[in-house]
C-alpha atoms as an extended CHARMM CRD file, in Angstrom:
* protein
*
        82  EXT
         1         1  UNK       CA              5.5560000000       -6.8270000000       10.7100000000  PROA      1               0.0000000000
         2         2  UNK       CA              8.8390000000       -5.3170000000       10.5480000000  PROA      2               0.0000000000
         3         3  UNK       CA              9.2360000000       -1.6600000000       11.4140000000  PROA      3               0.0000000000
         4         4  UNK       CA              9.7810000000        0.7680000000        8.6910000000  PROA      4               0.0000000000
         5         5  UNK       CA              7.9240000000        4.1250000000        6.5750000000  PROA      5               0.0000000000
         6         6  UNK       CA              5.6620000000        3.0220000000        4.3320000000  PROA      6               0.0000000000
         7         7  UNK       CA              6.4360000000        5.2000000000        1.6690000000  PROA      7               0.0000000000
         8         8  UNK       CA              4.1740000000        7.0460000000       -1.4020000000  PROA      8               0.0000000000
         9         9  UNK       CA              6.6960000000        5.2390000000       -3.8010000000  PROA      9               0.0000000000
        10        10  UNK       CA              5.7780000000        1.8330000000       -2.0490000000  PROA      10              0.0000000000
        11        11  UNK       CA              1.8710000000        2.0910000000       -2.0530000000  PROA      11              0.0000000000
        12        12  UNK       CA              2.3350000000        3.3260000000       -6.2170000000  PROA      12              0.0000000000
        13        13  UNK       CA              4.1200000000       -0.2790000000       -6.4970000000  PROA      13              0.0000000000
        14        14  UNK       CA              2.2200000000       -2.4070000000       -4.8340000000  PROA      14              0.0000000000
        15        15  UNK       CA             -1.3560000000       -1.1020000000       -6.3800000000  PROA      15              0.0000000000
        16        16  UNK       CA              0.3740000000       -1.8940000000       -9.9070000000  PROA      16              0.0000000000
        17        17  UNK       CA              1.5460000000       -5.1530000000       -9.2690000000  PROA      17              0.0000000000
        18        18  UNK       CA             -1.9500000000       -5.7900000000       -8.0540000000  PROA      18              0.0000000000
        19        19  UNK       CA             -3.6660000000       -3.7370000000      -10.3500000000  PROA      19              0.0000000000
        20        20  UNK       CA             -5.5570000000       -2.2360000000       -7.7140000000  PROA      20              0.0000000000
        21        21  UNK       CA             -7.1520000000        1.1240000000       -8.3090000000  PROA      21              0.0000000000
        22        22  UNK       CA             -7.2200000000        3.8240000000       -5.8210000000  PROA      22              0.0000000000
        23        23  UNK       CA            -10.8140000000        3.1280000000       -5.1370000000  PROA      23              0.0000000000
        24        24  UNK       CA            -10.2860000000       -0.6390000000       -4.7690000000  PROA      24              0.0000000000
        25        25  UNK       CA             -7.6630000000       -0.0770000000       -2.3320000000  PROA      25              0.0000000000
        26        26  UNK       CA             -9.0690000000        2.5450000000       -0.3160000000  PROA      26              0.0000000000
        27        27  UNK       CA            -12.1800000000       -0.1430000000       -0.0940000000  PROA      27              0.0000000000
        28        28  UNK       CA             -9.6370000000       -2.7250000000        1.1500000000  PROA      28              0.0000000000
        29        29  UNK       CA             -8.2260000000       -0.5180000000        3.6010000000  PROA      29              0.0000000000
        30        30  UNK       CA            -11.0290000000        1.1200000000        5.0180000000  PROA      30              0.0000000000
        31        31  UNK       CA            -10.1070000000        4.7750000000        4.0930000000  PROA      31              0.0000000000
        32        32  UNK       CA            -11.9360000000        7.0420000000        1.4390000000  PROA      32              0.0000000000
        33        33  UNK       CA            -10.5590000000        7.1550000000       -1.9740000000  PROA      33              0.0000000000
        34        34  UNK       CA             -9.5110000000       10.5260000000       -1.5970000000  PROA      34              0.0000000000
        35        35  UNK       CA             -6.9730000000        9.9040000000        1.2390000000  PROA      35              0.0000000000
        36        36  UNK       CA             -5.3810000000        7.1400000000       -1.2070000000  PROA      36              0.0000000000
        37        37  UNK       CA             -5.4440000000       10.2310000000       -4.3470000000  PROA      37              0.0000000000
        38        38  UNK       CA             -4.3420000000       12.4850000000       -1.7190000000  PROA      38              0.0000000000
        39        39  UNK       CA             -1.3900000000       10.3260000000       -0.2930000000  PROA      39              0.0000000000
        40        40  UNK       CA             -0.1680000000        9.2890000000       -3.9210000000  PROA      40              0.0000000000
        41        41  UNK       CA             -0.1180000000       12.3660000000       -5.3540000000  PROA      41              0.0000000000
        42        42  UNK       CA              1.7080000000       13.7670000000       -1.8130000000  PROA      42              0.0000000000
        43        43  UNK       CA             -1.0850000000       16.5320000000       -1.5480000000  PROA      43              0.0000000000
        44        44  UNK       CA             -0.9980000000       14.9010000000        2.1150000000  PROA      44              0.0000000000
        45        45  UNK       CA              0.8980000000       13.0750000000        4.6010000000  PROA      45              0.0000000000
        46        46  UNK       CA             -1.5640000000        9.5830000000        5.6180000000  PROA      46              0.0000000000
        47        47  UNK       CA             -2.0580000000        8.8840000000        9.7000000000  PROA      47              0.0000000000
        48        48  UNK       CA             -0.0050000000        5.9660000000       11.4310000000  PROA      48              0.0000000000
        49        49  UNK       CA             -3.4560000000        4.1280000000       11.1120000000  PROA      49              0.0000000000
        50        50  UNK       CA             -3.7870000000        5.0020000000        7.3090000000  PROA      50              0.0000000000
        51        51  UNK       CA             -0.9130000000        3.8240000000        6.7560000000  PROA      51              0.0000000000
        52        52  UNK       CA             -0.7370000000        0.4870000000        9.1610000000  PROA      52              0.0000000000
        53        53  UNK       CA             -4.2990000000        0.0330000000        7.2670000000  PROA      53              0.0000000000
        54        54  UNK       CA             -3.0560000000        0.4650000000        3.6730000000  PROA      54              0.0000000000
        55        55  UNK       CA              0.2620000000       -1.9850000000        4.6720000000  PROA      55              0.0000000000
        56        56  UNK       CA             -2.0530000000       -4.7900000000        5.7920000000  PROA      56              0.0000000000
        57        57  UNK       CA             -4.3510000000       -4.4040000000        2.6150000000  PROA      57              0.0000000000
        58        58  UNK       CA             -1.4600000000       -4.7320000000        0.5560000000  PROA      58              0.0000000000
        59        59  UNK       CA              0.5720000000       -7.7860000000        2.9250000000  PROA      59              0.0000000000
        60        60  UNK       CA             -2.9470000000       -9.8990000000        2.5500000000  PROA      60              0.0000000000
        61        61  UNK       CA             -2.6410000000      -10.0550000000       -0.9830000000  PROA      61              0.0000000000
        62        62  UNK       CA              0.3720000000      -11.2440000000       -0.8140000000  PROA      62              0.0000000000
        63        63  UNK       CA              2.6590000000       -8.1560000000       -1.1400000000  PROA      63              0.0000000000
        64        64  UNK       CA              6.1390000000       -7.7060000000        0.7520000000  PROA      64              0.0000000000
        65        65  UNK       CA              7.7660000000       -4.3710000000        0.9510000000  PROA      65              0.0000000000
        66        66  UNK       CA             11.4050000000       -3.6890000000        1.2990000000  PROA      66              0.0000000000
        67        67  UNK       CA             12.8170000000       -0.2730000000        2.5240000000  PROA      67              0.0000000000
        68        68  UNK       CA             15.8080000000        1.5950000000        2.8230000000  PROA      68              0.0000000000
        69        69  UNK       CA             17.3140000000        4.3910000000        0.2530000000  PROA      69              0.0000000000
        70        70  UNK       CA             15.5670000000        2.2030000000       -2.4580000000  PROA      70              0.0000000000
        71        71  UNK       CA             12.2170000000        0.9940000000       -1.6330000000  PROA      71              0.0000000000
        72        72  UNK       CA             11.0390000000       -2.2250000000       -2.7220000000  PROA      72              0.0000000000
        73        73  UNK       CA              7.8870000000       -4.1220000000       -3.1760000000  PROA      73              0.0000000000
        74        74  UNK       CA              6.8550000000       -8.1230000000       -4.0320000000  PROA      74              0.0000000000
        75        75  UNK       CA              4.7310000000      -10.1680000000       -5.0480000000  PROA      75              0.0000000000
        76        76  UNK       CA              4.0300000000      -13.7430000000       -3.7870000000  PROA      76              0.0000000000
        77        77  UNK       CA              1.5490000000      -15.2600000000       -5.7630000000  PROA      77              0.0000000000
        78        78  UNK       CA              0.6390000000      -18.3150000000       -3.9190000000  PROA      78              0.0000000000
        79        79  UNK       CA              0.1700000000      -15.8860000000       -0.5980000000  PROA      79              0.0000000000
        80        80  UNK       CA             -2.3960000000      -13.8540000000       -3.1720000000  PROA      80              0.0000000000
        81        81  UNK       CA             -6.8940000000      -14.3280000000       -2.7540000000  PROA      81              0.0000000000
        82        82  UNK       CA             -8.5120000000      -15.8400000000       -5.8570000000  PROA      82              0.0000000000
């Protein structure tokens, strides 16, 4: 994996291009719903783990996240579960 923040703004993305909810990717990641409501609505700041948990949810299902001033986040279908 390639070093950078996992931002609020790239979790948001990536649960909409999946159309996750909060509760199915708190389930995928092994955290509680309420850290995921927490994180995206930046009551909170996540753990290193949270996040590194959240990241490798999302990178399963096929998602690749850009970062910089402008974060980005993709899709790759074919790397995506049925």
């Amino acid at each position: 994996m390639a070093d950078f923040e996992l931002s609020v703004e790239h979790v948001r993305a990536a649960r909409a291009l999946l159309k996750w909810t909060q509760e199915e990717l708190a389930q995928r990641a092994g955290v509680t719903p309420n850290t995921i409501n927490f994180w995206e609505n930046e009551r909170t700041r996540p753990s290193e783990e949270t996040k590194l948990q959240v990241r490798k949810a999302f990178e399963e299902a096929g998602i690749v996240f850009s970062n910089g001033k402008n974060p980005g986040v993709q899709l790759f279908r074919e790397n995506r579960p049925n």
